[in-house]
Biotite code that builds the C-alpha atoms (Angstrom):
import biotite.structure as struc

atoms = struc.array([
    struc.Atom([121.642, 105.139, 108.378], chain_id="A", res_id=1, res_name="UNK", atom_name="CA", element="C"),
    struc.Atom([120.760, 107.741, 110.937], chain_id="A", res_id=2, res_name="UNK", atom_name="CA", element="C"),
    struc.Atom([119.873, 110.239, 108.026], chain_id="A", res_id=3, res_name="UNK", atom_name="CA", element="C"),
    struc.Atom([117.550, 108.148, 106.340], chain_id="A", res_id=4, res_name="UNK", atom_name="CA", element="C"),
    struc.Atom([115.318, 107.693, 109.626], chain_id="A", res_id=5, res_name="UNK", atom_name="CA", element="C"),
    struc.Atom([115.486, 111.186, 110.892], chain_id="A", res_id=6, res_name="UNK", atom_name="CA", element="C"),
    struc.Atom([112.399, 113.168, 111.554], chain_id="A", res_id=7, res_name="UNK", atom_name="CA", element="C"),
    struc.Atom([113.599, 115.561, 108.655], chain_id="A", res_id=8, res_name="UNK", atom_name="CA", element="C"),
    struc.Atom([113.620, 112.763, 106.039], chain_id="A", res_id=9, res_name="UNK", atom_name="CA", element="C"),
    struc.Atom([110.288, 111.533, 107.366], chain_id="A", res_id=10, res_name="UNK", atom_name="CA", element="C"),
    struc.Atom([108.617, 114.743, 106.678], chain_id="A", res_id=11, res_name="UNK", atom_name="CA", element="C"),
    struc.Atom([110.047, 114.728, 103.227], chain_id="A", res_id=12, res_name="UNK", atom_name="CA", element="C"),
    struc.Atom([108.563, 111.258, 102.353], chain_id="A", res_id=13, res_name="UNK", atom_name="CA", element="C"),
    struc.Atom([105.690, 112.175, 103.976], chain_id="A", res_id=14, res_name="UNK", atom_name="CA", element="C"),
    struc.Atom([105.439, 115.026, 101.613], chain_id="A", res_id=15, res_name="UNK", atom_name="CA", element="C"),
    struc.Atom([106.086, 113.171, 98.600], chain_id="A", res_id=16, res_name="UNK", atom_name="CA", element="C"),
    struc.Atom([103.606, 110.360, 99.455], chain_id="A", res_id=17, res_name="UNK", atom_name="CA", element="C"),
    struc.Atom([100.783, 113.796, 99.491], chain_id="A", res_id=18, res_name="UNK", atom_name="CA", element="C"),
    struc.Atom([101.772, 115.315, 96.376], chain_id="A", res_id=19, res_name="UNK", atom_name="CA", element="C"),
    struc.Atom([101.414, 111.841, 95.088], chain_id="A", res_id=20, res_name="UNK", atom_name="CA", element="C"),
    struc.Atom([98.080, 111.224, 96.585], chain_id="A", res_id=21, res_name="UNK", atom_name="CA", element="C"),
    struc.Atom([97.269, 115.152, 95.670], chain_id="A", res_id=22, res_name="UNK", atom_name="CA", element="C"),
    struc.Atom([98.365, 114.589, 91.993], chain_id="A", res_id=23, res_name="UNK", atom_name="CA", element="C"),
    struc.Atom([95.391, 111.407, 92.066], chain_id="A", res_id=24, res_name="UNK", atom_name="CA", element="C"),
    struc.Atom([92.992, 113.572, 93.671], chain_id="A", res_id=25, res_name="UNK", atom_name="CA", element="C"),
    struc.Atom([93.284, 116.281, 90.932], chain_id="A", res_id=26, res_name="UNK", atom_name="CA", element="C"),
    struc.Atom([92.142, 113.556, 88.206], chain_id="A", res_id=27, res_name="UNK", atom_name="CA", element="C"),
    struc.Atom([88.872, 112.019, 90.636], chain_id="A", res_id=28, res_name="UNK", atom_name="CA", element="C"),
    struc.Atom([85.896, 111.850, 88.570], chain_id="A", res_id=29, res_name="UNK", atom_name="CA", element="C"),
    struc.Atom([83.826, 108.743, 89.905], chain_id="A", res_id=30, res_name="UNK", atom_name="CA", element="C"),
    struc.Atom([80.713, 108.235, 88.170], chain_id="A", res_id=31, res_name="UNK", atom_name="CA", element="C"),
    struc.Atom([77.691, 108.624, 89.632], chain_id="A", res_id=32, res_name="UNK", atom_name="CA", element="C"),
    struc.Atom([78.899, 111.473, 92.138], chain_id="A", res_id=33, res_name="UNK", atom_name="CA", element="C"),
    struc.Atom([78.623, 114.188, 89.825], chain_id="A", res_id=34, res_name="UNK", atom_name="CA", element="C"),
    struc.Atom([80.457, 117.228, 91.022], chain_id="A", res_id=35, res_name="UNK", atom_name="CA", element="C"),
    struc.Atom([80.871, 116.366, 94.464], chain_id="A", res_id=36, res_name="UNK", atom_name="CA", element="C"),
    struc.Atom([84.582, 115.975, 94.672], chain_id="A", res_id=37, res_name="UNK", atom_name="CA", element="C"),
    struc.Atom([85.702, 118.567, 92.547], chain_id="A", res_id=38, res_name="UNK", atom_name="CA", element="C"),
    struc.Atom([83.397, 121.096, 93.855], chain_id="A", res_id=39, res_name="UNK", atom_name="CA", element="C"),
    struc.Atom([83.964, 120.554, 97.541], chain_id="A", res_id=40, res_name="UNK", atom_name="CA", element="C"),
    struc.Atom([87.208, 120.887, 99.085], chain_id="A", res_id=41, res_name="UNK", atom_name="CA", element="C"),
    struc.Atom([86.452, 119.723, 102.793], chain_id="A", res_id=42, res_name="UNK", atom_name="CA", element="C"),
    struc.Atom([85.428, 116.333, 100.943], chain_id="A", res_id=43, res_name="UNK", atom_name="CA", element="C"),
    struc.Atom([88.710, 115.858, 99.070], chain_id="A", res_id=44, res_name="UNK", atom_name="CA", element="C"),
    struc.Atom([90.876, 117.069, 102.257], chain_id="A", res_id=45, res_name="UNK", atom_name="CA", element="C"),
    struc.Atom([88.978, 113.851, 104.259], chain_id="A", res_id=46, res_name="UNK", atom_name="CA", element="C"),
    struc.Atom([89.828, 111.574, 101.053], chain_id="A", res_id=47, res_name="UNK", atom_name="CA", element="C"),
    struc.Atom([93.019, 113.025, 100.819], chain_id="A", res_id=48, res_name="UNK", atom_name="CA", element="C"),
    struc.Atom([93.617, 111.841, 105.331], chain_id="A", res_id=49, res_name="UNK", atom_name="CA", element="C"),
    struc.Atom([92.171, 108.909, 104.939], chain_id="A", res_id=50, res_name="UNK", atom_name="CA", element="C"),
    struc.Atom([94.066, 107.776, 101.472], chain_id="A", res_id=51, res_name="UNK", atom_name="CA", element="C"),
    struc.Atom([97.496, 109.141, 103.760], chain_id="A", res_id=52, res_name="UNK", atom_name="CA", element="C"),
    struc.Atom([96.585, 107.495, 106.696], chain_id="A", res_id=53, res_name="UNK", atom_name="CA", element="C"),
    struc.Atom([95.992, 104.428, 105.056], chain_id="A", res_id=54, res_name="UNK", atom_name="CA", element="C"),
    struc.Atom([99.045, 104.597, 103.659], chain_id="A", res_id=55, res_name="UNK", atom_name="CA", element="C"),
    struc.Atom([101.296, 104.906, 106.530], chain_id="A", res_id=56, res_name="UNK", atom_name="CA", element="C"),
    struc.Atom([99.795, 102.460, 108.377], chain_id="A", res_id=57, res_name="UNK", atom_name="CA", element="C"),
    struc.Atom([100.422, 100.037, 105.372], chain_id="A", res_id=58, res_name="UNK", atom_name="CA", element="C"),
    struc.Atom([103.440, 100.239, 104.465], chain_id="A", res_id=59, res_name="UNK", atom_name="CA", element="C"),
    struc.Atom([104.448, 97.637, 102.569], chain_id="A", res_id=60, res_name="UNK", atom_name="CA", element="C"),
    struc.Atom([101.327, 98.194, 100.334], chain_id="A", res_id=61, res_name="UNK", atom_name="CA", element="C"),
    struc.Atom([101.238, 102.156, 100.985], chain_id="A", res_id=62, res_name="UNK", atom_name="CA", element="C"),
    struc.Atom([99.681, 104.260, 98.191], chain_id="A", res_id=63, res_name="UNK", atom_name="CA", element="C"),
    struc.Atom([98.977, 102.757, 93.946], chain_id="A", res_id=64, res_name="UNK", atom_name="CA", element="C"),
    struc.Atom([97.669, 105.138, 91.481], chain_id="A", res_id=65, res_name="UNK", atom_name="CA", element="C"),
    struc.Atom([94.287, 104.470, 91.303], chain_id="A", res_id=66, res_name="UNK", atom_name="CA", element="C"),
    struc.Atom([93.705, 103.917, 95.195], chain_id="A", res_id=67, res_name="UNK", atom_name="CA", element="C"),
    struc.Atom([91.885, 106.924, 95.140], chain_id="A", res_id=68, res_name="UNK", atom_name="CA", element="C"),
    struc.Atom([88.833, 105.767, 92.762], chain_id="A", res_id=69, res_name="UNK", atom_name="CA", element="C"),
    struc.Atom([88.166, 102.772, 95.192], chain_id="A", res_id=70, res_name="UNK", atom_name="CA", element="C"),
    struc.Atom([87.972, 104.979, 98.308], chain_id="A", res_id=71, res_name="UNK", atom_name="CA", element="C"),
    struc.Atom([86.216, 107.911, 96.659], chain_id="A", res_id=72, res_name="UNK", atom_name="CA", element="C"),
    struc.Atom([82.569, 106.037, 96.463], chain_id="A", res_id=73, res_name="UNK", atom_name="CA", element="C"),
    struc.Atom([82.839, 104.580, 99.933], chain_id="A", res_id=74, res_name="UNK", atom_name="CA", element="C"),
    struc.Atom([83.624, 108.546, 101.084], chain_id="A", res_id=75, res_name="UNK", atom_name="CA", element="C"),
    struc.Atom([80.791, 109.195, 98.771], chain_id="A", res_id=76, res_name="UNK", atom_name="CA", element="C"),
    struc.Atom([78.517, 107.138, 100.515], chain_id="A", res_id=77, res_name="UNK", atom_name="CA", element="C"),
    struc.Atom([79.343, 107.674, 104.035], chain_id="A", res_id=78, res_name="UNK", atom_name="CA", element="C"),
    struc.Atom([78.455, 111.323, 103.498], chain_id="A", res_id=79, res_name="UNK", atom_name="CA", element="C"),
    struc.Atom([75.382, 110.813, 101.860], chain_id="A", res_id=80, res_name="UNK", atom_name="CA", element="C"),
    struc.Atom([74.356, 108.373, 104.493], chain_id="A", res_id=81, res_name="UNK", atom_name="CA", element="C"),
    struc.Atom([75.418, 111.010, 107.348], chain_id="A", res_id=82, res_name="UNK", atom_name="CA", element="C"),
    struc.Atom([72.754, 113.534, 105.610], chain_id="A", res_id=83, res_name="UNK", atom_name="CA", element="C"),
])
């Protein structure tokens, strides 16, 4: 149906698919990082494109519970690299 592909209905599963990934993000505790993601926001906002991104470019796999934990220490790694 035309509704169901409208730009309007996009944006709504597009904000659903973020609160989801947001709702993950609020319970990241990877070991070995110690504070790093809870304390710094411009670190979760990057895990929080990238886990989105990833998403919609996947969609047949798009976002699990628990995503977030496998990307974190990659993120974690690049930035610490970077330094």
């Amino acid at each position: 149906s035309s509704v169901e592909n409208s730009s309007w209905a996009q944006y709504h599963r597009d904000q659903d698919l973020l609160e989801e990934v947001k709702k993950d993000l609020d319970r990241l505790f990877p070991r070995g990082c110690g504070d790093y993601f809870t304390e710094n926001l411009q670190i979760r906002q990057k895990l929080q494109n990238v886990l989105f991104l990833w998403s919609k470019l996947h969609p047949g796999t798009s976002y699990r519970q628990g995503m977030h934990e496998l990307a974190a220490p990659f993120l974690y790694l690049l930035e610490a690299e970077s330094l």
